[in-house]
N, CA, C and O atoms as a GROMACS GRO file, in nm:
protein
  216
    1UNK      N    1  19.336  11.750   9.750
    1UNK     CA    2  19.202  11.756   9.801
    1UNK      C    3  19.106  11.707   9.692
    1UNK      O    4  19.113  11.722   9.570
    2UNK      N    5  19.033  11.657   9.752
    2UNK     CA    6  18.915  11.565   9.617
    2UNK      C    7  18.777  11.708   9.621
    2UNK      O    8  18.725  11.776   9.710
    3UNK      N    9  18.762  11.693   9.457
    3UNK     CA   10  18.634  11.739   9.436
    3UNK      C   11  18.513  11.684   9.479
    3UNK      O   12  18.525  11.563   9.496
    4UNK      N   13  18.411  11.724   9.500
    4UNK     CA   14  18.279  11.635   9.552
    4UNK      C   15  18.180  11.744   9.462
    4UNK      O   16  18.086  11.682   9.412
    5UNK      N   17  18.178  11.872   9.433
    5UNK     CA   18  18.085  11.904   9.326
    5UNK      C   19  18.097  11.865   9.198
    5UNK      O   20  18.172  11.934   9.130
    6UNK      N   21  18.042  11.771   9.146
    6UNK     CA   22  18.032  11.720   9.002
    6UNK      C   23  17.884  11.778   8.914
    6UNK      O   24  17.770  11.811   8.947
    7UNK      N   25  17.957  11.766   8.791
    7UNK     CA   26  17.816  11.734   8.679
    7UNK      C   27  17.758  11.644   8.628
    7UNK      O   28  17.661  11.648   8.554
    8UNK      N   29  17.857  11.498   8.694
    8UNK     CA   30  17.778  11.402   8.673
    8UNK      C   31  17.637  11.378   8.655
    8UNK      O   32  17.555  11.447   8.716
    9UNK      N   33  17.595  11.268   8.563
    9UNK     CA   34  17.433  11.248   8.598
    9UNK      C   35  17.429  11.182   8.668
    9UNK      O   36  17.506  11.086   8.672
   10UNK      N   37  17.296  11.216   8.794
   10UNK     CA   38  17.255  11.125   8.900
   10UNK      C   39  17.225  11.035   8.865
   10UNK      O   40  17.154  11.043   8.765
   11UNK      N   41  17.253  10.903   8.915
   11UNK     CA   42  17.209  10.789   8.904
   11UNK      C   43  17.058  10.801   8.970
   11UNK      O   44  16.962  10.772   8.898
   12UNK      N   45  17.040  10.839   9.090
   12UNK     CA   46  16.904  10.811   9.142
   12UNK      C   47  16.779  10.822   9.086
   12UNK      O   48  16.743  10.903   9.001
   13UNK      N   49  16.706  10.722   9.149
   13UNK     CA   50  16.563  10.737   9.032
   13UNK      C   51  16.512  10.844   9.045
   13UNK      O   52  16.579  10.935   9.095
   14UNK      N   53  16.372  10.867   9.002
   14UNK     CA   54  16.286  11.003   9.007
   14UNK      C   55  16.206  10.974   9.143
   14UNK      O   56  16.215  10.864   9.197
   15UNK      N   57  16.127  11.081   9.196
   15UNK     CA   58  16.095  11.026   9.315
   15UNK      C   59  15.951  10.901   9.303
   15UNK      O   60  15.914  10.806   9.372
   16UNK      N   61  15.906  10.964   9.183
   16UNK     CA   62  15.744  10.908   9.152
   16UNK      C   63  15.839  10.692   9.098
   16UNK      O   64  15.766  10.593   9.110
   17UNK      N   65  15.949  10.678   9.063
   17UNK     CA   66  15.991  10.570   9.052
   17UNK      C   67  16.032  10.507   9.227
   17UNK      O   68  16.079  10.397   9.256
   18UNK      N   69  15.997  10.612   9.314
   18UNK     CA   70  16.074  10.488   9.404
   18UNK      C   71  15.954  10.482   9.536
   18UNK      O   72  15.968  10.453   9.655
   19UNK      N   73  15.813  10.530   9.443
   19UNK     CA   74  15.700  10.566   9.561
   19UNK      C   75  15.647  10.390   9.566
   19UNK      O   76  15.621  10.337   9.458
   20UNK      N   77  15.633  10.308   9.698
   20UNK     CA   78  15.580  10.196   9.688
   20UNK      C   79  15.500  10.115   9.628
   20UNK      O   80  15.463  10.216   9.568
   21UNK      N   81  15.446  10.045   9.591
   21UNK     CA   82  15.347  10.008   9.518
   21UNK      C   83  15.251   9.915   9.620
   21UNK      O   84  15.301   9.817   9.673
   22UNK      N   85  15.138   9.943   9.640
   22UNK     CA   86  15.075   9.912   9.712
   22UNK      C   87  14.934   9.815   9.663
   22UNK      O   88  14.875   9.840   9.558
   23UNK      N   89  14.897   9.713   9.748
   23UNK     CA   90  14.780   9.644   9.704
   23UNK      C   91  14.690   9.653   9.773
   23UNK      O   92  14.706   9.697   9.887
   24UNK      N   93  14.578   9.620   9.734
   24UNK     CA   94  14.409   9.675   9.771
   24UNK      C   95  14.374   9.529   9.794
   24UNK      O   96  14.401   9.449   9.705
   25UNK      N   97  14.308   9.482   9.924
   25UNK     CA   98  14.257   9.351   9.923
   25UNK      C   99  14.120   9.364  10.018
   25UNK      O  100  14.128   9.414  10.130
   26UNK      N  101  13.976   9.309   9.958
   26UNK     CA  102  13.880   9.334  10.075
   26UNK      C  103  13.849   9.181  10.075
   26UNK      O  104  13.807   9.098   9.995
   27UNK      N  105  13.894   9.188  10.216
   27UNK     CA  106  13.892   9.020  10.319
   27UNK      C  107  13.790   8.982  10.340
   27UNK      O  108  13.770   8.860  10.339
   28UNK      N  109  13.651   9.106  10.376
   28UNK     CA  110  13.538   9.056  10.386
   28UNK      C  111  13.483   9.194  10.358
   28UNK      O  112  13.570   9.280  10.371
   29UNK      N  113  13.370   9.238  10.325
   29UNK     CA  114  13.261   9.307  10.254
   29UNK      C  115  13.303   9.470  10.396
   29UNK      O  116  13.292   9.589  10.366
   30UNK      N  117  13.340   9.424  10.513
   30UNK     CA  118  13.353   9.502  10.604
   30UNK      C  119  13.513   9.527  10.647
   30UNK      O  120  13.538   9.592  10.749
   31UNK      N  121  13.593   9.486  10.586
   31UNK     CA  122  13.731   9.498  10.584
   31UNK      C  123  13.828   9.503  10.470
   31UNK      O  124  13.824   9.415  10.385
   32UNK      N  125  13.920   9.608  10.463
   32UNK     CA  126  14.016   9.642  10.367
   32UNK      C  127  14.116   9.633  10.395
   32UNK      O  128  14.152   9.701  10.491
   33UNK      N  129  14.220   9.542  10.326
   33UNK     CA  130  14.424   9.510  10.373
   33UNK      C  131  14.415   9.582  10.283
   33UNK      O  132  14.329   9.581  10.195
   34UNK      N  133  14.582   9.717  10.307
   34UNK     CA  134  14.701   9.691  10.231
   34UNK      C  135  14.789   9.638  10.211
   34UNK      O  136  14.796   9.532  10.275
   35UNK      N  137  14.868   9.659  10.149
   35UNK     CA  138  14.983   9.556  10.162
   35UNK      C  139  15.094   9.620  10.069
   35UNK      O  140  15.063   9.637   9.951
   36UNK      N  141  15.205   9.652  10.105
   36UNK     CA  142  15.314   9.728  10.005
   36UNK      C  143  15.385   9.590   9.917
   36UNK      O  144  15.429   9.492   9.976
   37UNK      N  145  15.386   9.604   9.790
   37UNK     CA  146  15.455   9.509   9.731
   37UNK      C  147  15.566   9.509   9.772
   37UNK      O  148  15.644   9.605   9.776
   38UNK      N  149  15.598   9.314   9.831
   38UNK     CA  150  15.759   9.245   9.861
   38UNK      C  151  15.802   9.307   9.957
   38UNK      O  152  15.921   9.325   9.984
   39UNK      N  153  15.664   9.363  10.044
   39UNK     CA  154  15.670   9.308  10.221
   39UNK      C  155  15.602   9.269  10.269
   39UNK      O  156  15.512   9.340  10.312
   40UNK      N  157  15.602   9.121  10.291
   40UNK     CA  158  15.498   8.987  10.354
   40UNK      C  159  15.493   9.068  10.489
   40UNK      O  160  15.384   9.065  10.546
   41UNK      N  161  15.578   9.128  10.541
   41UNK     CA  162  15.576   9.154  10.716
   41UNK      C  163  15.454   9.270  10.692
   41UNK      O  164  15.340   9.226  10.680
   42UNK      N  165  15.468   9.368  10.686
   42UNK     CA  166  15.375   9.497  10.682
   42UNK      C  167  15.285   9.478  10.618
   42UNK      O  168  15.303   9.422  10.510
   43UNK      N  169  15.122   9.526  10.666
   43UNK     CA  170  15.023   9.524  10.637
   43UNK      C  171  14.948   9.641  10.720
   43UNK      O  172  14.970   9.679  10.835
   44UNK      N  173  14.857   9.686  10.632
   44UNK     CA  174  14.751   9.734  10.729
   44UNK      C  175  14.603   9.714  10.685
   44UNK      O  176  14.575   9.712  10.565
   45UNK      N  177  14.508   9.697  10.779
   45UNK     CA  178  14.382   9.627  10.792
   45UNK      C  179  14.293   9.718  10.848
   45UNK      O  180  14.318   9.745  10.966
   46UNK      N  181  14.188   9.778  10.796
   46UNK     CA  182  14.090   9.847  10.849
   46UNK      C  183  13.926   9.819  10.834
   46UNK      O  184  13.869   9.774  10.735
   47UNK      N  185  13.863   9.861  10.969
   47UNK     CA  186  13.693   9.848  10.909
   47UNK      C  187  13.656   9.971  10.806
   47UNK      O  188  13.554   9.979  10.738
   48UNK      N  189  13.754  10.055  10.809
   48UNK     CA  190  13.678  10.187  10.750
   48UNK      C  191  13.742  10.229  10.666
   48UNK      O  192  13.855  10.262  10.701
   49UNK      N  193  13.710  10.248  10.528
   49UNK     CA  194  13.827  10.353  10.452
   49UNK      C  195  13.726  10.386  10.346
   49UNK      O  196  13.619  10.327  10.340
   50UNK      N  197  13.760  10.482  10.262
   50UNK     CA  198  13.705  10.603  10.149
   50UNK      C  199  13.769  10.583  10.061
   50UNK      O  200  13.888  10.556  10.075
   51UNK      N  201  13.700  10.592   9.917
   51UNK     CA  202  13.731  10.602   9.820
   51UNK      C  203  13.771  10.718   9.795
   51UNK      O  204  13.695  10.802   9.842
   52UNK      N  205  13.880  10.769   9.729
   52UNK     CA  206  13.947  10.898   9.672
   52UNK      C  207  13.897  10.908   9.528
   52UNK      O  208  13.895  10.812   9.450
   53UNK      N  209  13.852  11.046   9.494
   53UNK     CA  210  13.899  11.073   9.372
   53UNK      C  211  14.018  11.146   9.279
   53UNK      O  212  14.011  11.262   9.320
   54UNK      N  213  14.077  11.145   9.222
   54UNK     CA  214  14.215  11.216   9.147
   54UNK      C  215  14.167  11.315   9.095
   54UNK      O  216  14.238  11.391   9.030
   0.00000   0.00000   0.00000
């Protein structure tokens, strides 16, 4: 019978390494794209969005 609990180290990244990276684009003074880096297909486009603070 094979073991499957190990102490190996995980290979997997951390989670904050595998969160998307996203771009900010304003198309016109009244519109904001995102866009996730190295996906041409997905976008999103809005009239309305807020600035956050951290």
């Amino acid at each position: 019978m094979e073991t499957t609990d190990t102490d190996a180290p995980d290979d997997e990244p951390a989670p904050a390494d595998t969160a998307p990276r996203i771009s900010v684009c304003n198309a016109t003074p009244e519109r904001t794209v995102f866009a996730e880096e190295g996906n041409e297909d997905g976008w999103i486009a809005t009239d309305y969005s807020v600035s956050l603070t951290r």
